[in-house]
C-alpha positions in Angstrom: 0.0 0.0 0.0 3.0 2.5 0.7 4.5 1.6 -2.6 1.5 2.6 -4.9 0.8 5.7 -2.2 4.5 6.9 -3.1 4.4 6.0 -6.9 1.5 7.9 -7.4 2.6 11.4 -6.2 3.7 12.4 -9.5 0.8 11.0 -11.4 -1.3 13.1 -8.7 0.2 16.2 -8.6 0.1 16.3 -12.4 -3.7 15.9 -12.1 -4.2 18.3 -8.8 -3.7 21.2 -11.6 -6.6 20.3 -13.4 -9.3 20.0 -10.5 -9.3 20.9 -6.5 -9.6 17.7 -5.0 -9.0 14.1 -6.3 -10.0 10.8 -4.9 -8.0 7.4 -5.1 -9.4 4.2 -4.8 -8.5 0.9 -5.4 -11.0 -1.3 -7.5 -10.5 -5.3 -6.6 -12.7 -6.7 -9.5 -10.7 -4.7 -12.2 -7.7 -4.9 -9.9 -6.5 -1.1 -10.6 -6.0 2.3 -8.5 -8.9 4.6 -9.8 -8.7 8.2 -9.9 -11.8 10.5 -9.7 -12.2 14.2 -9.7 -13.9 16.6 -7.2 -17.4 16.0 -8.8 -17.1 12.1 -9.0 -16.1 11.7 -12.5 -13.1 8.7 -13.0 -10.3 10.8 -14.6 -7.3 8.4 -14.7 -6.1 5.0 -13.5 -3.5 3.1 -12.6 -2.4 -1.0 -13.1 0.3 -3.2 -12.3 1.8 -4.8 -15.4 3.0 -8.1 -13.7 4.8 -9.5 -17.4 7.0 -6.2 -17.6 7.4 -5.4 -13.6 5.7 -1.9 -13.9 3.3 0.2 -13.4 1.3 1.6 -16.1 -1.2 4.6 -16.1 -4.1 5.3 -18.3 -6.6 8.6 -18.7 -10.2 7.7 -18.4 -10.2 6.4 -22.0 -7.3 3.9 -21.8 -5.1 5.6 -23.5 -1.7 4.9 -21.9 -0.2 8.1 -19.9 3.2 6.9 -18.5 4.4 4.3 -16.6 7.2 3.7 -13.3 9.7 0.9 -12.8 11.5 0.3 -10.1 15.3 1.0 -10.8 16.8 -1.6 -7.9 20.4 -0.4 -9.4 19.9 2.9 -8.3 17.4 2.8 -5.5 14.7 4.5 -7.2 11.5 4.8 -9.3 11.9 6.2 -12.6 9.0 7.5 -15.1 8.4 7.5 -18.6 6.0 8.7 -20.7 4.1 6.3 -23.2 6.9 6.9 -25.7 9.5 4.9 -23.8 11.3 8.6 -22.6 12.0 9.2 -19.4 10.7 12.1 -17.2 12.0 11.9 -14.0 12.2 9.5 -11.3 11.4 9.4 -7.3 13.5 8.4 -4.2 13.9 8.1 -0.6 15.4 10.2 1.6 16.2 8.4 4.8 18.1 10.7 6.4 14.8 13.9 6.5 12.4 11.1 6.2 10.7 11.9 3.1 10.5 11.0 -0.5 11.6 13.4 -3.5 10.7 13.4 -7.1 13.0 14.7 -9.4 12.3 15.7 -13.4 14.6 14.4 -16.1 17.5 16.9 -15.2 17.7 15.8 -12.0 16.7 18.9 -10.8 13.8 18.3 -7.7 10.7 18.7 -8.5 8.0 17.6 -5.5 8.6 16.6 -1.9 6.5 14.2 0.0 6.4 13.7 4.1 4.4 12.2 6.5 2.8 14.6 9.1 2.5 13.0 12.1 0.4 15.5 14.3 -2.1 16.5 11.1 -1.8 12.2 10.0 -1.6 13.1 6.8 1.3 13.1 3.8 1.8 16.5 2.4 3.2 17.9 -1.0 5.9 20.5 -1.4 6.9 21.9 -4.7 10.8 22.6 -5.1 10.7 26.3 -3.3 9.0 24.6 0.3 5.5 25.8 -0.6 3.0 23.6 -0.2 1.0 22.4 -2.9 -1.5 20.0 -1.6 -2.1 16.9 0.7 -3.1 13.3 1.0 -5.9 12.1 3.5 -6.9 8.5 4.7 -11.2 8.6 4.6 -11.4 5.3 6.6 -15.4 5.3 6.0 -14.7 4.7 2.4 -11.8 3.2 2.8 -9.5 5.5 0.2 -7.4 8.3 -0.1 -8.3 11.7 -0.8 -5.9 14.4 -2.5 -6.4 18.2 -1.7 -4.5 20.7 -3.8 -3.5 23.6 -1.2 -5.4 26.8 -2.5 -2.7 29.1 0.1 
């Protein structure tokens, strides 16, 4: 459940700048993380592809978006788009406790930490402002995205 929570911050934040809120939930009879905006309406989703060891993301239509594979080399999850090029990648920052997603450059992009008093993961763009945050509804059993308006 972490892994797909962390792999999905890119794909989220890229969204977040087309609506205010955004819903994730996973769907067990099409096995697949579903994406919905604000008003209900499923805007992306995302499936594991078990025969090439990734992930693989489609819009609402299925048209393939990008995907993420996990670079054990290098200790990190890199993205491509559905042309085989690569955008950026995500890692791990043990040592301030949070995750970083970097562009193709390698210049950082998004930073992602758990906040333990608020229980909540929030997003930082590159300059420490935040842009939004992810919330566990335990009623429906999902997690909600908020883009940060401030």
């Amino acid at each position: 459940m972490k892994k797909i929570i962390f792999t999905l911050t890119f794909l989220l934040a890229t969204i977040a700048s087309f609506s205010q809120n955004l819903t994730q939930k996973y769907n067990s009879y099409l096995e697949r993380t579903e994406f919905y905006d604000s008003s209900g309406k499923m805007v992306a989703y995302a499936k594991e592809n078990t025969y090439l060891n990734r992930t693989e993301y489609y819009d609402s239509y299925g048209k393939l978006i990008k995907y993420e594979t996990n670079n054990q080399y290098l200790n990190r999850t890199e993205t491509y788009d559905s042309s085989g090029r690569q955008q950026g990648y995500e890692k791990n920052n043990s040592y301030l406790n949070q995750n970083e997603t970097y562009n193709q450059s390698g210049q950082q992009q998004l930073t992602k930490k758990w906040n333990e008093y608020l229980k909540r993961y929030e997003v930082y763009d590159s300059f420490g402002k935040m842009r939004g945050y992810y919330t566990y509804n335990s009623y429906l059993k999902q997690w909600d995205y908020t883009s940060a308006s401030y």
